[in-house]
TORMIGU-163401 format. One record per residue: residue number from 1; z, x negated, y of N, C-alpha, C, CB in turn. Coordinates in Angstrom, 3 decimals. Glycine has a CB too. Example, Ala and Ser with C-alpha at 12.3 -4.5 7.8 and 13.67 -1.06 7.14 Angstrom:
2
+-----+----------+----------+----------+----------+----------+----------+----------+----------+----------+----------+----------+----------+
: num :      n_w :      n_u :      n_v :     ca_w :     ca_u :     ca_v :      c_w :      c_u :      c_v :     cb_w :     cb_u :     cb_v :
+-----+----------+----------+----------+----------+----------+----------+----------+----------+----------+----------+----------+----------+
:   1 :    7.800 :  -13.190 :   -5.690 :    7.800 :  -12.300 :   -4.500 :    7.800 :  -13.200 :   -3.300 :    9.046 :  -11.308 :   -4.473 :
:   2 :    7.080 :  -12.850 :   -2.250 :    7.140 :  -13.670 :   -1.060 :    7.870 :  -12.900 :    0.030 :    5.725 :  -14.084 :   -0.598 :
+-----+----------+----------+----------+----------+----------+----------+----------+----------+----------+----------+----------+----------+
END
This chain:
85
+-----+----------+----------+----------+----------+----------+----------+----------+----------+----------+----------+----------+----------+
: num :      n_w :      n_u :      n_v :     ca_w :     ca_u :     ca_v :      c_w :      c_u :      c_v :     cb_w :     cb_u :     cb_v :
+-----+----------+----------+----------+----------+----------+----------+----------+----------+----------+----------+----------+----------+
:   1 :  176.686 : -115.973 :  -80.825 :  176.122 : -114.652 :  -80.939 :  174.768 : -114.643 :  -80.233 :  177.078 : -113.585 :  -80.345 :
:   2 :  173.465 : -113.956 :  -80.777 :  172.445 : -114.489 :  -80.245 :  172.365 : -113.365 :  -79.974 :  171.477 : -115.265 :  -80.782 :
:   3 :  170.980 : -113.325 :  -78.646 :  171.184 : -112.194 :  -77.891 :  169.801 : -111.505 :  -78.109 :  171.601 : -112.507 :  -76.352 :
:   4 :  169.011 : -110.183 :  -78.702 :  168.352 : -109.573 :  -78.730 :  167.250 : -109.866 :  -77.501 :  169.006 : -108.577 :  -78.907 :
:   5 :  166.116 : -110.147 :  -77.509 :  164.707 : -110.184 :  -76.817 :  164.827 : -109.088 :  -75.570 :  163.374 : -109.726 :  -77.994 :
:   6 :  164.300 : -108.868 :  -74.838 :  164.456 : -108.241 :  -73.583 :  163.633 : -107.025 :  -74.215 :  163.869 : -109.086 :  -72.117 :
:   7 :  162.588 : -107.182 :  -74.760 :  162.087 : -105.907 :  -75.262 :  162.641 : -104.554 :  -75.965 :  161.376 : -106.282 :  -75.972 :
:   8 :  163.170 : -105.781 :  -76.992 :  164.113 : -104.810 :  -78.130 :  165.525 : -104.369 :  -76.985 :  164.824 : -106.063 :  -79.953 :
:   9 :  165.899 : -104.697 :  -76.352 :  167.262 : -104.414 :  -75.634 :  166.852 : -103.252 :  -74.639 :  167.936 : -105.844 :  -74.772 :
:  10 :  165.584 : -103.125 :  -74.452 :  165.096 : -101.625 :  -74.042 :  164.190 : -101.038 :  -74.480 :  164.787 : -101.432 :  -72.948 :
:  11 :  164.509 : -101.485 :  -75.457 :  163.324 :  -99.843 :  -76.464 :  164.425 :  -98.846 :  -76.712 :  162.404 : -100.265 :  -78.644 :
:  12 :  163.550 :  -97.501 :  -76.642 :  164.814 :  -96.355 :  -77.067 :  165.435 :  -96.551 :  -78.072 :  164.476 :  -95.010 :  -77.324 :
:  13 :  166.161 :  -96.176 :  -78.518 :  166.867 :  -95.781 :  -80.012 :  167.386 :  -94.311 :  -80.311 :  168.199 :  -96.681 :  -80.214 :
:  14 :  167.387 :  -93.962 :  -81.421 :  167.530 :  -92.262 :  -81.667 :  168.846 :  -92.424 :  -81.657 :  166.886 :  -91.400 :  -83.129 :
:  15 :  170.240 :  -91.488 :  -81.362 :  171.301 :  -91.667 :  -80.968 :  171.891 :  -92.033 :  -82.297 :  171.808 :  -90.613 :  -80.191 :
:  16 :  173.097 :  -92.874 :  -82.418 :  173.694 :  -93.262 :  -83.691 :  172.841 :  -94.176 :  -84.460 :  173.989 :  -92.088 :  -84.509 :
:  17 :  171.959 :  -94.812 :  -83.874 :  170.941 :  -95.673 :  -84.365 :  171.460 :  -96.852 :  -84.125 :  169.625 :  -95.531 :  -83.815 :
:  18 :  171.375 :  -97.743 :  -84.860 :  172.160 :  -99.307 :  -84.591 :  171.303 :  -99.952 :  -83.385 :  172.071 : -100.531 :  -86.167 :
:  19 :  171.878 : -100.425 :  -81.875 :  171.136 : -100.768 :  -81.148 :  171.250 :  -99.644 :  -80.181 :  169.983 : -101.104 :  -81.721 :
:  20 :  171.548 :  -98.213 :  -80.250 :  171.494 :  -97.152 :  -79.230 :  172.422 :  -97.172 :  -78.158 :  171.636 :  -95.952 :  -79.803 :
:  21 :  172.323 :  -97.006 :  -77.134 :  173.030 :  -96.923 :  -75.805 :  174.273 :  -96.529 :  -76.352 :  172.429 :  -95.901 :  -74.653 :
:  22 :  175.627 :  -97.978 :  -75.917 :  177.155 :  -97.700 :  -76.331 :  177.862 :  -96.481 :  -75.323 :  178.098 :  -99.270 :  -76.141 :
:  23 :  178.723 :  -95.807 :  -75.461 :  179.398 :  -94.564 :  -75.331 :  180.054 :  -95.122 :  -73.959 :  180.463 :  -94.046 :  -76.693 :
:  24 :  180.549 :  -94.248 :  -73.386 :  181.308 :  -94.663 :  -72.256 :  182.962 :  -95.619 :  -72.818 :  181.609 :  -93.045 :  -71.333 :
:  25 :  183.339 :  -94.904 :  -73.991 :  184.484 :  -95.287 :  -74.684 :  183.929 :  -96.710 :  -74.787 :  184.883 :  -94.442 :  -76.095 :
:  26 :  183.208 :  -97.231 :  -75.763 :  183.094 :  -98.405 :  -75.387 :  182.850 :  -99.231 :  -74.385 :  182.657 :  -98.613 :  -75.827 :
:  27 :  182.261 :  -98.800 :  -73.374 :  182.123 :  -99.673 :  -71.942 :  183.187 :  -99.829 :  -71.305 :  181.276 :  -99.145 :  -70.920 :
:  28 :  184.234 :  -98.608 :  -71.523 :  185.600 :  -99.214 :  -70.925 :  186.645 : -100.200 :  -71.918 :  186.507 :  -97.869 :  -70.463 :
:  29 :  186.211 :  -99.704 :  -72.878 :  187.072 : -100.724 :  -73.820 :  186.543 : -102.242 :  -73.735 :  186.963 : -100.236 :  -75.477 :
:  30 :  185.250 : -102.551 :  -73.476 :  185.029 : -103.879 :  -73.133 :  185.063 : -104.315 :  -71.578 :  183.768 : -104.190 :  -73.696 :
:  31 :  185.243 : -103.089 :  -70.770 :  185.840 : -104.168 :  -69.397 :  187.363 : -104.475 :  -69.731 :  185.812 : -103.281 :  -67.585 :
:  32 :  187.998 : -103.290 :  -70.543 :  189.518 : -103.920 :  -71.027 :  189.456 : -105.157 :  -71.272 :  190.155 : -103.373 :  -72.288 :
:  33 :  188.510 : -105.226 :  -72.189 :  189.074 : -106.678 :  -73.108 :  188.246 : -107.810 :  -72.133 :  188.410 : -106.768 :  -75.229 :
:  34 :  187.589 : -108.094 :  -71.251 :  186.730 : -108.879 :  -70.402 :  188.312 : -109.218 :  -69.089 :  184.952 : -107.701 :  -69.737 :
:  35 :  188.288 : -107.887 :  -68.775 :  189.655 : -108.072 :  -67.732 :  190.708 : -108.958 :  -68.612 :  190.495 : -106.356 :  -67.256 :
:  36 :  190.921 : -108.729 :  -70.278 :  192.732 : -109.545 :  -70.321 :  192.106 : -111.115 :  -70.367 :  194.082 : -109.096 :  -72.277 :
:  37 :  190.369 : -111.589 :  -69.965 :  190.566 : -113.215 :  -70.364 :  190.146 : -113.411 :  -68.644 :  189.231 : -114.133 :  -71.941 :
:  38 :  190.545 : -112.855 :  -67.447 :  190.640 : -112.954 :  -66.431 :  192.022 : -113.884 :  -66.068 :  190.477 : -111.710 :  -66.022 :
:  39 :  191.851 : -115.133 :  -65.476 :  193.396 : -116.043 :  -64.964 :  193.543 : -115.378 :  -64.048 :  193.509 : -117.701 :  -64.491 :
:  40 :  194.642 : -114.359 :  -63.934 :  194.564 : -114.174 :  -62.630 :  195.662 : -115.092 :  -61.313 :  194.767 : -112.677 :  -62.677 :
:  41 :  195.203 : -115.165 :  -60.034 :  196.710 : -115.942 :  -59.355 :  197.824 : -115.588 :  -59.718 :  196.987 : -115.816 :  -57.958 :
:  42 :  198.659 : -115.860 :  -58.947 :  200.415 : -115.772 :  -59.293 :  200.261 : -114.724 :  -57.919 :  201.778 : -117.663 :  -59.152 :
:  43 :  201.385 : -114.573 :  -57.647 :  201.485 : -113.617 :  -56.615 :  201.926 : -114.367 :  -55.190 :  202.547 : -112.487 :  -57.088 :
:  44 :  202.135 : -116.057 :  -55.833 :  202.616 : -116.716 :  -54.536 :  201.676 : -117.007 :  -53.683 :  203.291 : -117.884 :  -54.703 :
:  45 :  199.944 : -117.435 :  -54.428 :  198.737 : -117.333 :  -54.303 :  198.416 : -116.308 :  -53.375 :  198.205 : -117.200 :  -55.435 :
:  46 :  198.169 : -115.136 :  -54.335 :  197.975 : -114.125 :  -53.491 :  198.666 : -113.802 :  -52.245 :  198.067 : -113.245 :  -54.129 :
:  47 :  199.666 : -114.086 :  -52.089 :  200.008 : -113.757 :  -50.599 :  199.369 : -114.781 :  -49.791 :  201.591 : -113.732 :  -50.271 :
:  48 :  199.819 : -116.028 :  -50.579 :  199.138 : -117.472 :  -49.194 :  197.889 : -117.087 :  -49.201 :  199.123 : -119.512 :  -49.606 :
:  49 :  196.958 : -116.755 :  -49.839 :  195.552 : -116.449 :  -49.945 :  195.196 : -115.458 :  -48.558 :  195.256 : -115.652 :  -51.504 :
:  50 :  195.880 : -114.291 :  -48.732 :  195.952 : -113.182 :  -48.018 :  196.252 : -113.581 :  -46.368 :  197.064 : -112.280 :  -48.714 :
:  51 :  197.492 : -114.358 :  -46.179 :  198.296 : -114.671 :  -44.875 :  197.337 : -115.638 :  -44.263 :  199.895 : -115.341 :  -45.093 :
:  52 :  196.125 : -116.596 :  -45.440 :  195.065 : -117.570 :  -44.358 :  193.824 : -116.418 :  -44.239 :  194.341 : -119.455 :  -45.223 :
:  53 :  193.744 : -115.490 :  -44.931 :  192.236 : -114.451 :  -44.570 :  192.653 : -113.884 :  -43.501 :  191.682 : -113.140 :  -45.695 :
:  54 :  193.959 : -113.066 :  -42.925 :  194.197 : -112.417 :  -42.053 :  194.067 : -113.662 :  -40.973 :  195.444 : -111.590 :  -42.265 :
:  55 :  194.996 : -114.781 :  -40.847 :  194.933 : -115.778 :  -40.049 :  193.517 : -116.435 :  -39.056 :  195.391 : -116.611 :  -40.932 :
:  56 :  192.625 : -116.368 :  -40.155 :  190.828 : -116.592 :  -39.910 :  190.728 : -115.924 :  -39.191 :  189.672 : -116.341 :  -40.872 :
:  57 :  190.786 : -114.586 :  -39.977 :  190.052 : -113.444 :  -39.113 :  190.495 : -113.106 :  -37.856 :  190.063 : -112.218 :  -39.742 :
:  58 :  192.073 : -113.431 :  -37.693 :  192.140 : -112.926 :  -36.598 :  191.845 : -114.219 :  -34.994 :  193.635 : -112.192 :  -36.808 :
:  59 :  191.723 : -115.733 :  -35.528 :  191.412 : -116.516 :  -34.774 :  189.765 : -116.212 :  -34.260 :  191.758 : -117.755 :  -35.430 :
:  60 :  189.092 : -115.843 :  -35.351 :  187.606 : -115.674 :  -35.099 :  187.827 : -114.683 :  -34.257 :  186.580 : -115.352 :  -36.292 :
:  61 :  188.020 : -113.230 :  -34.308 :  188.188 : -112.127 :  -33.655 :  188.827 : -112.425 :  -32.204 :  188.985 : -111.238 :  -34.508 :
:  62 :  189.953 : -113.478 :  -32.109 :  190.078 : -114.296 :  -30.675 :  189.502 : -115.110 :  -30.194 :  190.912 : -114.837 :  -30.454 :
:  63 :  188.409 : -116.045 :  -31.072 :  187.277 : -116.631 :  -30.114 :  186.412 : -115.622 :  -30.319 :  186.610 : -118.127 :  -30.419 :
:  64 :  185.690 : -114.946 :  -30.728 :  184.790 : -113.618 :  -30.483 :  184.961 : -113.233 :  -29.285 :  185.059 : -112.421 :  -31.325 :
:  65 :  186.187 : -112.598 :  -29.065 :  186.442 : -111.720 :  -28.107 :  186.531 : -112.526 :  -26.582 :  187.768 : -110.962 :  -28.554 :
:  66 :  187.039 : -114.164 :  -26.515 :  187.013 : -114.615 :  -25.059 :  186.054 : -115.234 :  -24.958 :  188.014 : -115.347 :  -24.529 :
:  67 :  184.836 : -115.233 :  -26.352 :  183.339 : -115.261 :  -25.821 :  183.058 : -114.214 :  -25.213 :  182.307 : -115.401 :  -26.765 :
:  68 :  182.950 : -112.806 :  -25.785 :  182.663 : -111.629 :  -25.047 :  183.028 : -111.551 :  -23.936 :  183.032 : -110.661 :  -25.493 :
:  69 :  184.185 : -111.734 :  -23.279 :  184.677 : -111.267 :  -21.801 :  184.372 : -112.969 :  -20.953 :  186.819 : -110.587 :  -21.825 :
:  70 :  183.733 : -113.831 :  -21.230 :  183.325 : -115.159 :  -20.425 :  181.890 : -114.723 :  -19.936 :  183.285 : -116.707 :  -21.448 :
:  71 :  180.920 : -113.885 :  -21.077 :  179.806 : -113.572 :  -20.794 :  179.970 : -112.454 :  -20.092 :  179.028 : -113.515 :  -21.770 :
:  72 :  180.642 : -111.483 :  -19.977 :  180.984 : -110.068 :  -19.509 :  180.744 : -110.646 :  -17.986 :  182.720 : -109.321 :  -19.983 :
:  73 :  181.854 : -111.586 :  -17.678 :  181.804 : -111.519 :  -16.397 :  180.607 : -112.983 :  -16.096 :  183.528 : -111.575 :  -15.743 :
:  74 :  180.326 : -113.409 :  -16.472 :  179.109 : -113.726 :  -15.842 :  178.152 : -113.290 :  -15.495 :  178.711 : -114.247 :  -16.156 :
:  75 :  178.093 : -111.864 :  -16.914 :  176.945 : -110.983 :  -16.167 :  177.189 : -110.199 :  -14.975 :  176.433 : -110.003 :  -17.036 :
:  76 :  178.403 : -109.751 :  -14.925 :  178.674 : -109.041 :  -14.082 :  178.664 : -109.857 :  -12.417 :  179.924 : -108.464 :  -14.628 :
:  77 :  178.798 : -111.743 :  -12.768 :  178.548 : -112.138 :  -11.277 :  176.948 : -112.510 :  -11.167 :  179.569 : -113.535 :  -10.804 :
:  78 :  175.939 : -112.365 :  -12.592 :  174.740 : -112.361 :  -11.620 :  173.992 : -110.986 :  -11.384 :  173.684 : -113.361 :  -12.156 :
:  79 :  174.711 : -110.204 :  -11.746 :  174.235 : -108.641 :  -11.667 :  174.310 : -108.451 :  -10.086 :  175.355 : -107.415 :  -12.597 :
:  80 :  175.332 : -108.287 :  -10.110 :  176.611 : -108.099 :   -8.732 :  177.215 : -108.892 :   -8.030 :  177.726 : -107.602 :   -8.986 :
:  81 :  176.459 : -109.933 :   -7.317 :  177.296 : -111.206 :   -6.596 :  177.739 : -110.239 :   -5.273 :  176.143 : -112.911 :   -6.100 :
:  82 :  179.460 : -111.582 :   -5.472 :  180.212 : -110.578 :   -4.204 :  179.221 : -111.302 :   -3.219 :  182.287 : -110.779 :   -3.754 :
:  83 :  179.863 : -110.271 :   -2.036 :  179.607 : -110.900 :   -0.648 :  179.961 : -112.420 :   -0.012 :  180.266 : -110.055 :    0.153 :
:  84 :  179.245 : -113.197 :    0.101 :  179.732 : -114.105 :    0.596 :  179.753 : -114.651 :    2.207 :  179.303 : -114.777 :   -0.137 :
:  85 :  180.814 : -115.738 :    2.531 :  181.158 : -115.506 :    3.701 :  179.477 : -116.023 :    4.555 :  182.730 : -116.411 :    4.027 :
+-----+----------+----------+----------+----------+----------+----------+----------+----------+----------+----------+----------+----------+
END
């Protein structure tokens, strides 16, 4: 299927004109038919998929966070050095 010139694919067209801006009815009827040639996973996928994104995230979010509180208190010992003897 060959595909119309960039020009012609935006020149106006008078409505009902071959070439005129498709209807909303058709724009959903072709994500229908675009979605049924989608593979989608299995659902065993999707969970293992799911159980290593949460897993990541939450290891990153635990080295994040005992970066944050290593620097916390360093600043806080060159801000504020205790007393020493």
């Amino acid at each position: 299927m060959a595909r119309a010139p960039l020009r012609e694919m935006f020149r106006r067209h008078p409505a009902g004109e071959p070439g005129a801006r498709p209807g909303v009815r058709q724009f959903f009827g072709e994500v229908v038919s675009e979605l049924k040639k989608v593979t989608w996973p299995t659902r065993e996928e999707t969970t293992r998929l799911t159980l290593l994104v949460i897993a990541v995230s939450a290891a990153i979010g635990l080295a994040l966070g005992l970066i944050d509180v290593g620097f916390n208190r360093l600043f806080e010992e060159i801000v504020s050095p205790r007393a020493g003897p």
